[in-house]
Structures are given as structure tokens and as C-alpha cells.
GUNU-790115 format. One line per field, with one value per residue (C-alpha): residue number from 0; z, x, y; residue in three letters. Coordinates in steps of 0.1 Angstrom, whole numbers, plus 5000, padded with zeros to 4 digits. Example, Ala and Ser with C-alpha at 12.3 -4.5 7.8 and 13.67 -1.06 7.14 Angstrom:
<nodes>
n 0|1
z 5078|5071
x 5123|5137
y 4955|4989
res ALA|SER
</nodes>
This chain:
<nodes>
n 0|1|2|3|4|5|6|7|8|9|10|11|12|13|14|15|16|17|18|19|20|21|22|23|24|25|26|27|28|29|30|31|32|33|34|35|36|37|38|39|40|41|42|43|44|45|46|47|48|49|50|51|52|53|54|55|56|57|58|59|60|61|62|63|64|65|66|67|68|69|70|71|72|73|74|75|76|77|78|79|80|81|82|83|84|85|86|87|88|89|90|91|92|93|94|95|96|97|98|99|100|101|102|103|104|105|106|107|108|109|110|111|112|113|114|115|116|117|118|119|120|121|122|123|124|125|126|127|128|129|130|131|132|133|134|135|136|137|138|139|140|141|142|143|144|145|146|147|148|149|150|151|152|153|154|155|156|157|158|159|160|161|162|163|164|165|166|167|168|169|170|171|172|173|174|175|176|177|178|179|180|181|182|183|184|185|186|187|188|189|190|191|192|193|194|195|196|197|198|199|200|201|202|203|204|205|206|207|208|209|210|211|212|213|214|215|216|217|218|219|220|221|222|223|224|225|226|227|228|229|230|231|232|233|234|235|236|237|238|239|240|241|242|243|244|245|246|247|248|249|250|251|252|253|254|255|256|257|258|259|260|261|262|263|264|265|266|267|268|269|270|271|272|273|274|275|276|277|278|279|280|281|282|283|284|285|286|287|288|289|290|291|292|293|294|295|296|297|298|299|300|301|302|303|304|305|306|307|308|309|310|311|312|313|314|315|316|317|318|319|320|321|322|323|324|325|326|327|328|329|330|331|332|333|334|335|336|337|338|339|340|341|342|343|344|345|346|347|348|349|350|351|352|353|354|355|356|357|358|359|360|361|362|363|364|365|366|367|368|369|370|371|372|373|374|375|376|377|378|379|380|381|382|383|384|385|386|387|388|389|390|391|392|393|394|395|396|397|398|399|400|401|402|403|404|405|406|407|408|409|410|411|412|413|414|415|416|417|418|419|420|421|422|423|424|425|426|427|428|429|430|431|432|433|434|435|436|437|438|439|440|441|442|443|444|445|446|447
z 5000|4993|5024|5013|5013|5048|5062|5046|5066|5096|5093|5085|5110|5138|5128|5128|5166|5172|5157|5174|5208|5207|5198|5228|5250|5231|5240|5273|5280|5263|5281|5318|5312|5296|5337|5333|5303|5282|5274|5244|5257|5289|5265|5246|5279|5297|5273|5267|5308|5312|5284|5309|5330|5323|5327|5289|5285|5310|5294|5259|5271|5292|5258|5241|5266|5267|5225|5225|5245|5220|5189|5207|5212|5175|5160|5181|5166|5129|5132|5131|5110|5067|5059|5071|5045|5068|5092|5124|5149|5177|5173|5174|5205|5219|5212|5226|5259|5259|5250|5274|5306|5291|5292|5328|5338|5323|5343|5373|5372|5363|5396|5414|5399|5410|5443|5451|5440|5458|5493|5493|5489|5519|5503|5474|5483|5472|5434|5434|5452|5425|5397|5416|5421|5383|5375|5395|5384|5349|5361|5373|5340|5320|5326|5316|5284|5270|5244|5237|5240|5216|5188|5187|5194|5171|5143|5151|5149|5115|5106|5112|5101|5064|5056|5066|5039|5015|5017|5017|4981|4970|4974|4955|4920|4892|4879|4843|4816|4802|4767|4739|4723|4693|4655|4642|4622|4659|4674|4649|4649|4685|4683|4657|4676|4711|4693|4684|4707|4736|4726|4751|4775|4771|4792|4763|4778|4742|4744|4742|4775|4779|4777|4811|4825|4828|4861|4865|4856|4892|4888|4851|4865|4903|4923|4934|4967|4995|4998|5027|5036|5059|5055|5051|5082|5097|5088|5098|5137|5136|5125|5145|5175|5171|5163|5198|5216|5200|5205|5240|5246|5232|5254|5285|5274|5270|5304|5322|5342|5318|5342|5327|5366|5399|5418|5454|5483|5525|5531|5500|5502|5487|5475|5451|5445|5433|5411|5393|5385|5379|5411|5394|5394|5434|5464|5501|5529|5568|5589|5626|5635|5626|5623|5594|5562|5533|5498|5470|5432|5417|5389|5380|5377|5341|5346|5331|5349|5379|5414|5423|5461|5460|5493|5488|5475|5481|5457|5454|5425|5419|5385|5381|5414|5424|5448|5455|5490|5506|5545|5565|5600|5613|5617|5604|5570|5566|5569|5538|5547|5533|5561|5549|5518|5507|5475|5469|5445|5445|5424|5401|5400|5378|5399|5409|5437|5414|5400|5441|5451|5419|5432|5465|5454|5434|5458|5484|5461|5461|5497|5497|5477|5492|5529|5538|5572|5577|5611|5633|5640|5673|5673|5674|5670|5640|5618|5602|5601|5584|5593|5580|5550|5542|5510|5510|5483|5467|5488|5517|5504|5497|5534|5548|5524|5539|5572|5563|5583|5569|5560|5570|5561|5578|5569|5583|5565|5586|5587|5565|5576|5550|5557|5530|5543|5521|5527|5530|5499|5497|5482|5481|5478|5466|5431|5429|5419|5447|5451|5472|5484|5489|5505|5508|5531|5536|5569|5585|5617|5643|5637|5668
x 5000|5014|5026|4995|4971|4986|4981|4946|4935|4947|4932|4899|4902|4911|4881|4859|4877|4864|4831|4821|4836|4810|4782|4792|4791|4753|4744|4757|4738|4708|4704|4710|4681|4656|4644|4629|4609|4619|4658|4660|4645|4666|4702|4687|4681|4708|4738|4737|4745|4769|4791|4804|4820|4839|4815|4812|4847|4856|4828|4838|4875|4861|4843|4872|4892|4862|4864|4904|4900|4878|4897|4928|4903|4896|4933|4942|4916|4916|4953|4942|4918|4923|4888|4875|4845|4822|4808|4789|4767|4774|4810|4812|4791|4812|4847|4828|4820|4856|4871|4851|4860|4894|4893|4881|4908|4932|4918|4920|4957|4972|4954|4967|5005|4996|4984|5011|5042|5022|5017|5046|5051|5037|5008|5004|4975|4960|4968|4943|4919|4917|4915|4892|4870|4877|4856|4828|4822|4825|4795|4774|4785|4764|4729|4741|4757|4731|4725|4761|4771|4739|4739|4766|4795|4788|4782|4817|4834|4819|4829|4865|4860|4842|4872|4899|4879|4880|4914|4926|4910|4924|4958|4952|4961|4938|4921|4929|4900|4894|4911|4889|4882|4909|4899|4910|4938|4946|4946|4968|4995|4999|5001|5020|5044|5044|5060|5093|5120|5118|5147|5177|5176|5200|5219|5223|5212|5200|5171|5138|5119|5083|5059|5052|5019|5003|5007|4964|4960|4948|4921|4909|4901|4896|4882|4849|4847|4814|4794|4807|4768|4753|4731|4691|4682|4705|4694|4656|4669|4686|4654|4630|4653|4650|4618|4608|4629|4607|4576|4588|4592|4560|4540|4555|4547|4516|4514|4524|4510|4484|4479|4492|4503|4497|4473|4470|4452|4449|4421|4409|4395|4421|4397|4382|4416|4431|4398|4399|4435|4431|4435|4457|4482|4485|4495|4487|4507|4509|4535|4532|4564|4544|4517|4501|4484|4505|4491|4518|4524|4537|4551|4584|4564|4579|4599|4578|4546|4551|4536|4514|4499|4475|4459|4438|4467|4494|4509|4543|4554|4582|4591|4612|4602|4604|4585|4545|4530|4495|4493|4462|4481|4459|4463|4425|4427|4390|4402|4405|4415|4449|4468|4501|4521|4553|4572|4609|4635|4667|4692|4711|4749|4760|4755|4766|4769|4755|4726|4716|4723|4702|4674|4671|4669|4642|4623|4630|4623|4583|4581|4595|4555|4524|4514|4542|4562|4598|4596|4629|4638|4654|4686|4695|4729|4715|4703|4714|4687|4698|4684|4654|4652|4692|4695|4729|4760|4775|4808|4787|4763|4793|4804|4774|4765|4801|4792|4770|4739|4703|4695|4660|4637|4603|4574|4540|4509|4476|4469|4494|4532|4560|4591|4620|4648|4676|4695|4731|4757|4762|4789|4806|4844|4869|4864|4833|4796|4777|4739|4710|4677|4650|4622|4597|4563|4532|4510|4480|4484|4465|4457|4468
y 5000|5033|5058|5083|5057|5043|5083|5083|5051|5064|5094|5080|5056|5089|5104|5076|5073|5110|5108|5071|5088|5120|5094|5071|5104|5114|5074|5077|5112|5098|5062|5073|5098|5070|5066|5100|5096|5124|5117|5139|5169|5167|5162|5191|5219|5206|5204|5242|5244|5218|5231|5257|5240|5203|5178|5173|5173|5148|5126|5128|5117|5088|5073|5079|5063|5031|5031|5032|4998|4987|4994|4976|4945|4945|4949|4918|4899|4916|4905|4869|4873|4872|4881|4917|4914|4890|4911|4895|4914|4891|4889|4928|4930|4906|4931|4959|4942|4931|4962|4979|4961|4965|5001|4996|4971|4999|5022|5009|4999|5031|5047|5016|5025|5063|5057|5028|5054|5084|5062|5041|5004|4999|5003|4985|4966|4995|4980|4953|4970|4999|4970|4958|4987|4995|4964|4975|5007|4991|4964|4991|5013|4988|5004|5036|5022|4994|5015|5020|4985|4976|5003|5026|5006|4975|5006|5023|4987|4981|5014|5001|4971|4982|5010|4989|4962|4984|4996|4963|4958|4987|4979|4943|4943|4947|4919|4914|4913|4877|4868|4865|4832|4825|4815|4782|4798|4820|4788|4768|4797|4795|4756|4758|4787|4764|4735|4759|4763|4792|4813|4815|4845|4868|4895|4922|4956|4962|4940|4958|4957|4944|4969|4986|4989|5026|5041|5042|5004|5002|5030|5016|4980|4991|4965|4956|4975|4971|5002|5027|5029|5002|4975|4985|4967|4983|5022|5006|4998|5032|5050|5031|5037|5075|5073|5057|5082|5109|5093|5083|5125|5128|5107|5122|5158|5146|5130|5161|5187|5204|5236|5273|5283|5277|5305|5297|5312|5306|5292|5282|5244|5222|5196|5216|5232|5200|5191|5224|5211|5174|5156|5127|5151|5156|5129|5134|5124|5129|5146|5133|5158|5192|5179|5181|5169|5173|5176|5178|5175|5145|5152|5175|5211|5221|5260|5274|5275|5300|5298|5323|5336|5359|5372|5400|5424|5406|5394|5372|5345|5321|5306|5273|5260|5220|5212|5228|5218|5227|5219|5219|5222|5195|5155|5155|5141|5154|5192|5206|5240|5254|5266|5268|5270|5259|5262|5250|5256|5238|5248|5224|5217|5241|5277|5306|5327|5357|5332|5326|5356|5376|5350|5358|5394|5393|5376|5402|5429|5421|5417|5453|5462|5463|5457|5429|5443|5429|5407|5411|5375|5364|5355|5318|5297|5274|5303|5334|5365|5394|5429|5433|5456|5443|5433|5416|5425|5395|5401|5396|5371|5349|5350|5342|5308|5300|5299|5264|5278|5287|5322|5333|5364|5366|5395|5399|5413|5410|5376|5359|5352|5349|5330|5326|5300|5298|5263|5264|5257|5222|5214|5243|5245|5272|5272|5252|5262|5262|5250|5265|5252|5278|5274|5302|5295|5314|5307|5315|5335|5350|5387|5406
res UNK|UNK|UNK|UNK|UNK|UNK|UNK|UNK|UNK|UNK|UNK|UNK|UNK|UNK|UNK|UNK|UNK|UNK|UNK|UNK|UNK|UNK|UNK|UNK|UNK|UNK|UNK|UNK|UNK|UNK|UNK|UNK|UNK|UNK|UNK|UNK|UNK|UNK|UNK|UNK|UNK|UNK|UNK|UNK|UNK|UNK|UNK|UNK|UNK|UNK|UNK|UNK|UNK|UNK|UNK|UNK|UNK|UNK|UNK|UNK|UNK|UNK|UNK|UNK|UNK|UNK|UNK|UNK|UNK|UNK|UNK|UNK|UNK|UNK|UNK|UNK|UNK|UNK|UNK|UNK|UNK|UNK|UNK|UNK|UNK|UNK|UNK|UNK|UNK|UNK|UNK|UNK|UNK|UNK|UNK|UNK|UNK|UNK|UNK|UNK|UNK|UNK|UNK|UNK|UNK|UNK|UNK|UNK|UNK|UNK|UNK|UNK|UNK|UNK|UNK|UNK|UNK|UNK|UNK|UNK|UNK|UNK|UNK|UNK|UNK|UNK|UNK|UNK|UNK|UNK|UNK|UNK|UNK|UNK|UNK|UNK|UNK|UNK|UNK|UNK|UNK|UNK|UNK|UNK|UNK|UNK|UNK|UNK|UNK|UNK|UNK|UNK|UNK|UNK|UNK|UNK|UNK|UNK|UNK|UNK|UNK|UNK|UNK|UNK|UNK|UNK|UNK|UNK|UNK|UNK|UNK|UNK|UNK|UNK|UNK|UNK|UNK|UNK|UNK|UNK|UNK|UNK|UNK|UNK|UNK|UNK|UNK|UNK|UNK|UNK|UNK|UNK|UNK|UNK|UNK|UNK|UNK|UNK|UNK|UNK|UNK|UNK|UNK|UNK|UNK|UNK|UNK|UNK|UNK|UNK|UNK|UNK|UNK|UNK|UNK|UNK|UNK|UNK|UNK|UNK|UNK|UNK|UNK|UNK|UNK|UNK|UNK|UNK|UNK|UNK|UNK|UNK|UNK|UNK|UNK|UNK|UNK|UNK|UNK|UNK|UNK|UNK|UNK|UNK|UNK|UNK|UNK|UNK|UNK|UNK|UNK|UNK|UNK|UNK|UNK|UNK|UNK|UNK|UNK|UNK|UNK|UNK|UNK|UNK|UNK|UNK|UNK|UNK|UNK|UNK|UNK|UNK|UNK|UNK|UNK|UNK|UNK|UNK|UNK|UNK|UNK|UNK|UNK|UNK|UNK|UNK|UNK|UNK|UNK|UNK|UNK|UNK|UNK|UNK|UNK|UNK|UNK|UNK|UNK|UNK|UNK|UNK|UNK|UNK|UNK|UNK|UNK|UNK|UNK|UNK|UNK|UNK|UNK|UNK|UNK|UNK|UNK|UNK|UNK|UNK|UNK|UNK|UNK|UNK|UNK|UNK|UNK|UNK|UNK|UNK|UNK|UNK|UNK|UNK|UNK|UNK|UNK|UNK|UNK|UNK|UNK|UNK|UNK|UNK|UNK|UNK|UNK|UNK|UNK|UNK|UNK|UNK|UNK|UNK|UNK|UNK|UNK|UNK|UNK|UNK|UNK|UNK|UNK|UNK|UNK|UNK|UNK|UNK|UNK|UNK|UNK|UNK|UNK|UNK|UNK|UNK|UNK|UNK|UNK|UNK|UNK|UNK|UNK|UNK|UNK|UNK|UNK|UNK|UNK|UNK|UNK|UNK|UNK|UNK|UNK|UNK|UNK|UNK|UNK|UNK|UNK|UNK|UNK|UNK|UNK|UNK|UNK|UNK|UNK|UNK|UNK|UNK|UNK|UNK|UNK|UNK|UNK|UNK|UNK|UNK|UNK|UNK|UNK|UNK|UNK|UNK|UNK|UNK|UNK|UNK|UNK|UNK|UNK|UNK|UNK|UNK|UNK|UNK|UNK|UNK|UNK|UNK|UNK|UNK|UNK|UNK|UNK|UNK
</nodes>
């Protein structure tokens, strides 16, 4: 084979690594978000988020890592093998699986090597217990990647598999076109020619050379090469495959919460609340510690329908929250009265202390409207209260989520107390996003 055909091979072959690698990372993202019910629309509002920080990136080099194995799996056994024509499903299921616990077993030894030469010899027990632990991650791995191991990875092996085919057939010589049948007189000359004597060779440097073949012999008579595409059953499992995705999207946007927003009142009856909403949608539960009744939504509220209390004129909405409670504030499962209100909103993974902090002052910008009256909490060990009124810079909002304790608001308003409790960062090192939960409640209370 000539040296540019040997550079465009390996090239092709690179970028059919880099291409199968992002489409392990899509099948990855994609098949541990099938438990929710709506995997592509989750890929599709989430990947814009996590491309900021290196979540992607450190996924992407993990599949490549996982389909490096796998390609060193198949040269081993391409190397035994003559014919790279016969394709089998099975077979190439069976390299993936291999090549993936391969990748794992990898894995696992090089940090064994790391921690043994950062720890000492003394502890190289530490060796087979990484390999070890390796293998179960990779066990557990499998649910997350049936969809890789099943689809994407047999596909990327035939990729290989089909181009280096075909540039095997290119480098064989030309097949040369069949003579045509001689006349009788043809075919008595050449009789007649094979019965003289073959003349002796010589050395002379004079003789005339035989005729040399043109230089694009091999591209007149190229060889019969496969098609690059695959086979039609296999573009049928592809499509059918995406098309259950979509329809498996459709039929939970279906299924969801078909309510525009969420207006709320004390003391409305939450019986007839919940019908006017579709009581499918809602679960109740007790609280013996409060106690309470608890009625609460059961499925994720989509961010775009916001909360809304209204309570004569008062007025205060959330957007984006997660979880929507109504509490009688009574053991009685017959009480229907909405006593209490509680809406959450948890912050994901990838935030901010401006994002929590420009949160928290929007909120406390519409308690600063109407009749709502900042309470002075008492002081208390477990809690943080900030004046009332304060509204907190980010220099100072960053020292107090450091401190690990709960930041409360309260505000009065005749007969309605508001609360908003904002949960410490968890998870919150130097350098790291932090993540809030807010809680903001409404209650009934006694009019003095």
C-alpha cells in the first residue's frame, strides 16, 4: 500500500475514533436519562448548561478512553483474521463488551501505579483493590451504556471494520479482463508457435523491455469495493430507535401537568383546588412531627409554569420551582383547609453565587411592595437572620452561604406570615459552583 494511502487510513480511521467517541458520550447522556421519560428533551436543555463548566469534557475523554480499548480488542483479533469482509453482529458485540471492561481494567491499574508510588510500597495493596473497584464501576457502568454496548459501538466497529475492507481491496492488484476466444487459424499459429524452441535468454542491455503497464492500471480496472453505507436493516433499527425516543418524549409531554400556573390562596378548600387542577396530578401524605396533612404535586412542575399567592393584594410569584405543597396544619385528613404554603427551589449543580444571590433578590424585592412588614427574628445559634430591610451584596452574600447555616427572612401582612429560608451551599468548595435550596412558606396566623 502506498505511504499516502497508509496516512489516509489512519486518518479516517482517527476520525471515525472522534466521531464514534462523541456518539458514545450522546448514547451515554441519552440512556441514563431514559428513567425519566423524556431523554431527548433533557440532552437538549441541559447540554447548553453543562458546556460551561467540564463535565462534557471529562465525558467525551472517558468514551474515548472506553472506545480506545475497543479498537485495541479488534486489532488483536483483525490480526488473526484474513477476511475483514464477513461482518457478524454478535462477534462485534462481543469486542465491545471486551474492549470495554478492558478500558476499565486499564483504568484501574494506572490509579493503582499512581496511588502505590504516591503512598509508598507499603501500600500497594492498594493495586488490586483499584482494579478491583475498576471492574465494579464498569458492572454498574452497563445500565448507563446498553444503548452504547447495543447500537453505537457495534456501528463504530463496523465502521472500522468496512474502511479497513475496502482499503485492503484497493491495494490488491487489478484483475485482468478475460482473453477472447481465438479463430481456428489463431489457434493453429499459437500451436503451431508452442511446438518451436523458447529462445535462450540473454543479458544484452539492448534487448527491448516488455511493455510497462500505465501508472492508473489500478484506477481503470479498480476492484469491486462494498458500499461505505450500511446495510438497510440496519438504517431501519437506527430510524425506528430515534423514532421511539421521539415518541417516548411525546408521550410524557403529554402525560404532564396540563395547568398554565399555579394561583394559590389561604384558606381556600384544597379539594376543590386539586379538582379544578386534575386531582391525578397531586398525592397526600401525613407529617406526625408538625403535624400536618401534606398535599403535594407528583410530577416535576415544568419551569415554566410559575407559582402564584395571592391574598387580597398581596401578591408574590416564583418561576422554576420544584416542589409545590398545601398543609392543613391538622392530623384530620377530613380538613380541607389550606393553612400553609410551601414552594421549593433547589438549584442544580452548575450555579453561581451571582445566580443565588440575583434569586434571593428578586424575591426580596416584592416583599418590599404592598402591605408585607419585615419581622425582626430572634437571634439563634443554627440560623442566620439578616436585618430586616438588608438586602445583601455579593461580597457579603458569599460569606454568609460560607458559614454552612440557613438564612431566613420573615414578613407579616395582617393575617398571612411569610418566611424565605435559604439552605446552606452544599457542596461548596473554593472554586466550585455552589447549590442553594429555597424554601419560601406562607402561613396562616393570628391577627393581633
Amino acid at each position: 500500500m502506498p505511504a499516502h494511502a497508509h496516512w489516509r487510513l489512519r486518518a479516517t480511521l482517527f476520525l471515525i475514533w472522534l466521531l464514534g467517541g462523541c456518539a458514545v458520550a450522546a448514547g451515554f447522556a441519552i440512556n441514563s436519562r431514559l428513567f425519566g421519560g423524556e431523554p431527548l428533551r433533557e440532552v437538549a436543555t441541559q447540554l447548553p448548561r453543562m458546556l460551561g463548566d467540564g463535565s462534557v469534557s471529562f465525558v467525551l475523554i472517558v468514551c474515548l478512553a472506553g472506545l480506545t480499548g475497543i479498537a485495541f480488542v479488534c486489532y488483536r483479533a483483525w490480526r488473526r483474521r484474513a477476511d475483514l469482509g464477513d461482518y457478524w453482529y454478535l462477534g462485534a458485540l462481543a469486542l465491545g463488551v471486551y474492549g470495554y471492561f478492558v478500558a476499565w481494567t486499564v483504568g484501574g491499574v494506572v490509579v493503582g501505579v499512581m496511588m502505590t508510588v504516591a503512598e509508598g510500597w507499603g501500600s500497594l495493596l492498594n493495586f488490586p483493590k483499584a482494579v478491583v473497584m475498576a471492574w465494579l464501576f464498569g458492572i454498574m457502568g452497563i445500565m448507563f451504556n446498553v444503548l452504547n454496548l447495543l447500537f453505537v459501538v457495534p456501528q463504530v466497529i463496523w465502521c472500522w471494520q468496512r474502511t479497513l475492507h475496502r482499503a485492503r481491496l484497493r491495494a490488491l492488484p487489478p484483475e485482468l479482463p478475460p482473453a477472447p476466444p481465438l479463430s481456428e487459424s489463431a489457434a493453429s499459429t499459437a500451436f503451431s508457435a508452442s511446438s518451436l524452441p523458447l529462445p535462450v535468454s540473454s543479458d544484452r542491455i539492448d534487448q527491448p523491455d516488455a511493455p510497462d503497464l500505465p501508472d492508473d492500471a489500478d484506477e481503470a480496472n479498480p476492484p469491486a469495493l462494498p458500499s461505505p453505507w450500511p446495510r438497510r436493516r440496519v438504517l431501519a433499527a437506527w430510524g425506528i430507535g430515534a423514532i421511539g425516543l421521539v415518541l417516548l418524549d411525546y408521550q410524557f409531554m403529554k402525560g404532564r401537568w396540563p395547568i398554565e400556573d399555579l394561583h394559590v390562596d389561604l384558606g381556600q378548600d384544597v379539594t376543590a383546588w386539586m379538582q379544578a387542577r386534575g386531582p391525578q396530578h397531586f398525592d397526600s401524605y401525613p407529617v406526625r412531627e408538625i403535624p400536618t396533612w401534606v398535599w403535594t404535586v407528583k410530577a416535576p412542575i415544568p419551569d415554566d409554569v410559575p407559582a402564584v399567592f395571592e391574598h387580597g393584594a398581596l401578591r408574590v410569584q416564583w418561576s422554576g420551582i420544584e416542589g409545590f405543597d398545601l398543609m392543613n396544619g391538622s392530623e384530620d385528613v377530613n380538613d380541607h383547609r389550606i393553612r400553609a404554603i410551601e414552594w421549593r427551589y433547589q438549584s442544580d449543580r452548575h450555579y453561581s453565587h451571582e445566580q443565588g444571590l440575583a434569586f434571593v433578590q428578586a424575591t426580596l424585592a416584592q416583599f418590599t411592595q404592598g402591605a408585607w412588614q419585615a419581622e425582626t427574628l430572634a437571634a439563634d445559634k443554627d440560623t442566620i437572620a439578616p436585618a430586616p430591610g438588608q438586602v445583601p451584596s455579593l461580597v457579603t452574600w458569599e460569606a454568609l452561604v460560607s458559614r454552612r447555616k440557613p438564612l431566613r427572612w420573615s414578613w407579616l401582612a395582617g393575617d398571612v406570615r411569610a418566611t424565605l429560608n435559604v439552605g446552606p451551599a452544599w457542596n461548596f468548595e473554593p472554586g466550585e459552583p455552589p447549590s442553594y435550596t429555597v424554601i419560601l412558606r406562607f402561613e396562616e396566623r393570628t391577627a393581633p
